[in-house]
Backbone as ProteinMPNN parsed JSONL, in Angstrom:
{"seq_chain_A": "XXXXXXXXXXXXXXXXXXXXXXXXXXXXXXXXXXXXXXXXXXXXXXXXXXXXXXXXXXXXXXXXXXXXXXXXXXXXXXXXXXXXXXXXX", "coords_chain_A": {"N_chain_A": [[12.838, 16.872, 88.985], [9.314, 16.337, 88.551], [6.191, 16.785, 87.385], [3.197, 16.173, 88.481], [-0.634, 15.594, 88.13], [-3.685, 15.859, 89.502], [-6.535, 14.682, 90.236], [-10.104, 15.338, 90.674], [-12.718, 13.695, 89.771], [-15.196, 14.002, 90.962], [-16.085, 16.379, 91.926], [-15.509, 17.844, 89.544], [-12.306, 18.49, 89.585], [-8.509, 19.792, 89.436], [-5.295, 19.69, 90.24], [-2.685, 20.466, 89.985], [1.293, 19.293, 90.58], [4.072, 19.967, 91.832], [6.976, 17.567, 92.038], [9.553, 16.016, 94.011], [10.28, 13.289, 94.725], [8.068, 10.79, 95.971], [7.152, 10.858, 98.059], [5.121, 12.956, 99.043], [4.901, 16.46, 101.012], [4.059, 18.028, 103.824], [2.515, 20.836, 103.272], [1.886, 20.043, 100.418], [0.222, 18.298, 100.445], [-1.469, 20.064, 101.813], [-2.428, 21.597, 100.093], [-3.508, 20.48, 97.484], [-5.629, 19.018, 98.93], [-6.992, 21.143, 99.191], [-7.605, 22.243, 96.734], [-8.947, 19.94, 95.323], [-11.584, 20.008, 96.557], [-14.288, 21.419, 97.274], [-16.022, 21.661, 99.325], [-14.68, 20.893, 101.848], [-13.536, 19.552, 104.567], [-15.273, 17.792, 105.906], [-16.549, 16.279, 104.358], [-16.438, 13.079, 101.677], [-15.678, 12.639, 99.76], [-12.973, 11.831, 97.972], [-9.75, 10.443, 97.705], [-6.894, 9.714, 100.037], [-5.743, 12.246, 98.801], [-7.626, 13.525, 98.256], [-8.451, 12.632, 95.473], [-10.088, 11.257, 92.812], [-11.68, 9.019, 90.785], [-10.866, 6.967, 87.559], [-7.511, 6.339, 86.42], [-6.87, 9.038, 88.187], [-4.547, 10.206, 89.172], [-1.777, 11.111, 87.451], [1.044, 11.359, 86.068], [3.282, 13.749, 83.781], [4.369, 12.419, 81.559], [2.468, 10.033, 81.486], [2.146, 8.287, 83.237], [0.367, 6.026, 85.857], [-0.328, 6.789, 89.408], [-0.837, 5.849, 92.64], [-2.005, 6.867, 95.826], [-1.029, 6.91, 98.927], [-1.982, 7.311, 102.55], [-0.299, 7.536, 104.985], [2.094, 7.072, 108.254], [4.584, 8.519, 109.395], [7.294, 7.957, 112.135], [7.201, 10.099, 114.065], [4.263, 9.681, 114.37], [3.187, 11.64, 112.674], [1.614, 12.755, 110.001], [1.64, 11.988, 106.202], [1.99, 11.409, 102.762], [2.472, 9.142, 100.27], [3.2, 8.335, 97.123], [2.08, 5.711, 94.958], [3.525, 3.702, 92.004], [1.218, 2.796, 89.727], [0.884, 1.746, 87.154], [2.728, 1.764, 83.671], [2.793, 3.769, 80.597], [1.039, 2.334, 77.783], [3.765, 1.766, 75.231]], "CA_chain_A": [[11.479, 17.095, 89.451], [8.377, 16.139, 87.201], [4.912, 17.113, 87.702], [1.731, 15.107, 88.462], [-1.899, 15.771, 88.027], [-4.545, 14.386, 90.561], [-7.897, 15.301, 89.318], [-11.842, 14.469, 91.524], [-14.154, 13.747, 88.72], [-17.091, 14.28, 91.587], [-16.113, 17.712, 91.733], [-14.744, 17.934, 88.516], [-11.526, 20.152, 89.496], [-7.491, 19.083, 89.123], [-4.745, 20.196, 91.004], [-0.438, 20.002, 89.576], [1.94, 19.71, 92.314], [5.838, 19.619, 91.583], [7.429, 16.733, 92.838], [10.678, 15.281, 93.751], [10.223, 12.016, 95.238], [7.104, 10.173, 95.56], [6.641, 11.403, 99.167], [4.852, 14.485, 99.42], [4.916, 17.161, 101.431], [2.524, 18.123, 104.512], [2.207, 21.545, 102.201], [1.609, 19.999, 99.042], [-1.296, 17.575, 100.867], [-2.902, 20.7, 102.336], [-2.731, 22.469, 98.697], [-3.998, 19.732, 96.578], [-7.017, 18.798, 99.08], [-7.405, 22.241, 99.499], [-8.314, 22.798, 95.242], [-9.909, 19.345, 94.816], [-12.405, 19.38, 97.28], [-14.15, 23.164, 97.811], [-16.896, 21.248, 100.166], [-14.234, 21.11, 103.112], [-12.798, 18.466, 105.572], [-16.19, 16.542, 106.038], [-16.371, 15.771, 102.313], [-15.978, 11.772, 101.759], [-15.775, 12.627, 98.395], [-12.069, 11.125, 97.776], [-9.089, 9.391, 98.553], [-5.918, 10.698, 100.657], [-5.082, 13.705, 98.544], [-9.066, 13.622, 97.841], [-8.6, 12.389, 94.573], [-11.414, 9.991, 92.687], [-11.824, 8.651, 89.567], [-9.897, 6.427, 86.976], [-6.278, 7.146, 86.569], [-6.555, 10.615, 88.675], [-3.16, 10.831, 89.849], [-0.934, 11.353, 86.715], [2.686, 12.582, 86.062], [3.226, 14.38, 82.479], [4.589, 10.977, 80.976], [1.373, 9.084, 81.71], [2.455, 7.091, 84.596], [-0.807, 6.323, 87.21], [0.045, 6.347, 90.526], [-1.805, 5.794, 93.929], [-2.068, 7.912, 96.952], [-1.645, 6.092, 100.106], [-1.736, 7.951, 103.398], [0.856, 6.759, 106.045], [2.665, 7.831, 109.562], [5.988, 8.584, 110.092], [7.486, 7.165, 113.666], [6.883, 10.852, 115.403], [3.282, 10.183, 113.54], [3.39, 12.379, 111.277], [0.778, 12.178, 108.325], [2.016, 11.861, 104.785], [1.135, 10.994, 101.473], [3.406, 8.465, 99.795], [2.616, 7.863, 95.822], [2.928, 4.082, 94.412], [3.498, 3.982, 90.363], [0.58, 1.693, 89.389], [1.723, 1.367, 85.698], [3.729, 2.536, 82.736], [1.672, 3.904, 79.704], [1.626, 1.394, 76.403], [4.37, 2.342, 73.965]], "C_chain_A": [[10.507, 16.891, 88.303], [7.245, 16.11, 88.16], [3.73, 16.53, 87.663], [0.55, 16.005, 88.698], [-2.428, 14.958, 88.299], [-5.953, 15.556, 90.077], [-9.16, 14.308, 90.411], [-12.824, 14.811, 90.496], [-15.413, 14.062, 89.724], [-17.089, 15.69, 91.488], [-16.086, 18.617, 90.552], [-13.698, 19.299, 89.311], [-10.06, 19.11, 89.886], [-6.666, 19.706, 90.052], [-3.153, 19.61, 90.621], [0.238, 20.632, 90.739], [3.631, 19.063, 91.007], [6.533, 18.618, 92.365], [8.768, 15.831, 92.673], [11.193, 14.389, 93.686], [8.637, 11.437, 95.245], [6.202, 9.983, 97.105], [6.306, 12.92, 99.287], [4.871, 15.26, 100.507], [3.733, 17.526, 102.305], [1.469, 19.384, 103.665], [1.539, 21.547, 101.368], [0.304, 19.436, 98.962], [-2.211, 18.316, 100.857], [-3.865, 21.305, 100.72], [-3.831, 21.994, 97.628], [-5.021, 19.187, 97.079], [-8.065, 19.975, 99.081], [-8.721, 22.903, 97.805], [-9.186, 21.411, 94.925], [-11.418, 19.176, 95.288], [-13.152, 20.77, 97.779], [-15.521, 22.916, 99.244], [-16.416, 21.321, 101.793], [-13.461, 20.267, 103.536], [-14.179, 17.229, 105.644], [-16.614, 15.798, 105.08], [-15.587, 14.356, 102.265], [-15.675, 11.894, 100.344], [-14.648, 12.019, 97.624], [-10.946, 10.391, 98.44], [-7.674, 10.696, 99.741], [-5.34, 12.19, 100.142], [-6.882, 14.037, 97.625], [-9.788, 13.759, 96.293], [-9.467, 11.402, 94.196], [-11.818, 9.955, 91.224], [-11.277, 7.87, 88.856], [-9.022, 7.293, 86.091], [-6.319, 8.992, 87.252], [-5.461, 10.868, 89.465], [-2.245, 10.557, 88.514], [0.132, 11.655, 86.405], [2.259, 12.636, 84.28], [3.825, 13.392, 81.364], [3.459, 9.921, 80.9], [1.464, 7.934, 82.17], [1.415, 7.279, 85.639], [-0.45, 5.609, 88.38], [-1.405, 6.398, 91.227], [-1.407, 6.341, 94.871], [-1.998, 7.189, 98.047], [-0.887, 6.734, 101.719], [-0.839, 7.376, 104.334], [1.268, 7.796, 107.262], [3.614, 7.467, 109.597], [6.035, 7.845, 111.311], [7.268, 8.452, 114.534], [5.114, 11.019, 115.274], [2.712, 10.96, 112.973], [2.466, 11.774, 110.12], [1.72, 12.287, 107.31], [1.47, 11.248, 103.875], [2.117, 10.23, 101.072], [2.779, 8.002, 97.974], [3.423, 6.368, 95.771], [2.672, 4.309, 92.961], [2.436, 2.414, 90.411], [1.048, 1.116, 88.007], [1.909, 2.515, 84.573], [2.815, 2.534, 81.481], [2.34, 3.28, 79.027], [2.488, 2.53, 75.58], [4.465, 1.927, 73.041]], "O_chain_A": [[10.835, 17.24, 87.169], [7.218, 15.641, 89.298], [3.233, 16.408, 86.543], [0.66, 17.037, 89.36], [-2.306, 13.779, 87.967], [-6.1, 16.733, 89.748], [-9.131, 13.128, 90.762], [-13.518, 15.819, 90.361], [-16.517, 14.345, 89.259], [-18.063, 16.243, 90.977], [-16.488, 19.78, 90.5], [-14.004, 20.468, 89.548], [-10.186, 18.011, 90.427], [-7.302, 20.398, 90.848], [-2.656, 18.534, 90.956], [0.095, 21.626, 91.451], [3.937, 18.312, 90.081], [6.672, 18.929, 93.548], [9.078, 15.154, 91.693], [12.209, 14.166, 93.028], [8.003, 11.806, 94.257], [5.166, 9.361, 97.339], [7.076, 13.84, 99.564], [4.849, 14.449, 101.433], [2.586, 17.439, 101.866], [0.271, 19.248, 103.418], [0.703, 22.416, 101.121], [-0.554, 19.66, 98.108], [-3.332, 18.104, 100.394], [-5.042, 21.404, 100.375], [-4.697, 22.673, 97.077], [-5.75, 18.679, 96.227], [-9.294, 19.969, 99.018], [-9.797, 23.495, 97.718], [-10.194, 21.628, 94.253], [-12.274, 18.497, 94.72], [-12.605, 21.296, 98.747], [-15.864, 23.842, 99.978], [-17.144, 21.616, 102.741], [-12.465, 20.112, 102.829], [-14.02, 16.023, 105.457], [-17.025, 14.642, 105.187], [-14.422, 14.267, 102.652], [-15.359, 10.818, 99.836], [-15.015, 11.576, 96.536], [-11.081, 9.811, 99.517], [-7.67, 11.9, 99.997], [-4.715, 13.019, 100.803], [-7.069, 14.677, 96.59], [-10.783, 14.355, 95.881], [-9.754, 10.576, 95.063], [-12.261, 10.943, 90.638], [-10.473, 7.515, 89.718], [-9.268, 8.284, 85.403], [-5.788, 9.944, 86.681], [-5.468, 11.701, 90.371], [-1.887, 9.381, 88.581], [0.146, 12.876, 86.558], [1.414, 11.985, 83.665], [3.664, 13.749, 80.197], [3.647, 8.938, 80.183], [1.05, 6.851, 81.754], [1.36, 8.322, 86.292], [-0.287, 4.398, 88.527], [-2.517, 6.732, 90.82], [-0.178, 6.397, 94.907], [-3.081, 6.66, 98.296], [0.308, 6.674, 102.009], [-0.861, 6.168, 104.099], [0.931, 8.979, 107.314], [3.877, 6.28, 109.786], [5.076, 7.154, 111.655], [7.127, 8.216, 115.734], [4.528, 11.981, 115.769], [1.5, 10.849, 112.789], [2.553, 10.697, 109.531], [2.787, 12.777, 107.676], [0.486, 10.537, 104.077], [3.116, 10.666, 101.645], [1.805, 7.253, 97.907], [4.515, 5.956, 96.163], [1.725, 5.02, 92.623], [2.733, 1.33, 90.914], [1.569, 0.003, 87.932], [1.474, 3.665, 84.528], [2.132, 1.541, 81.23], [3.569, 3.21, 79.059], [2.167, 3.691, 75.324], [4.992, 2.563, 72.13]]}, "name": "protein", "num_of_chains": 1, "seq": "XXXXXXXXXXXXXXXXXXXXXXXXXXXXXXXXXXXXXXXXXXXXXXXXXXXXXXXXXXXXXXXXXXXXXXXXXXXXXXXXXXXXXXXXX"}
């Protein structure tokens, strides 16, 4: 398990979620829109886990992923992360 940080520069406010795979949790969605966003549900303010800014989805290695909402087949929301790239070494 390794830990990512998704951060909304409009709000300024961050939110670390534990993660095992790179599919989150309906849980972990509500948690992490729940602290970035204190405006609500009608708030355009970010993306699927209502993150916004450059690199604001992080793991503790400095790998930037992307957030991209999706439906299961019983449609089912979810969050699915994609690794955008690997920090210079």
């Amino acid at each position: 398990m390794k830990m990512i940080t998704v951060r909304n520069a409009f709000h300024n406010t961050e939110c670390r979620l534990r993660v095992a795979s790179r599919r989150l949790s309906r849980r972990q969605i509500l948690k992490c829109r729940a602290a970035l966003c204190l405006s609500g549900s009608d708030c355009l303010c970010g993306g699927a886990l209502k993150e916004r800014g450059a690199r604001s989805i992080v793991d503790d290695d400095g790998r930037h992923y992307a957030a991209w909402l999706d439906y299961d087949k019983q449609e089912h929301p979810y969050v699915q992360l994609e690794l955008i790239d690997e920090p210079a070494v």
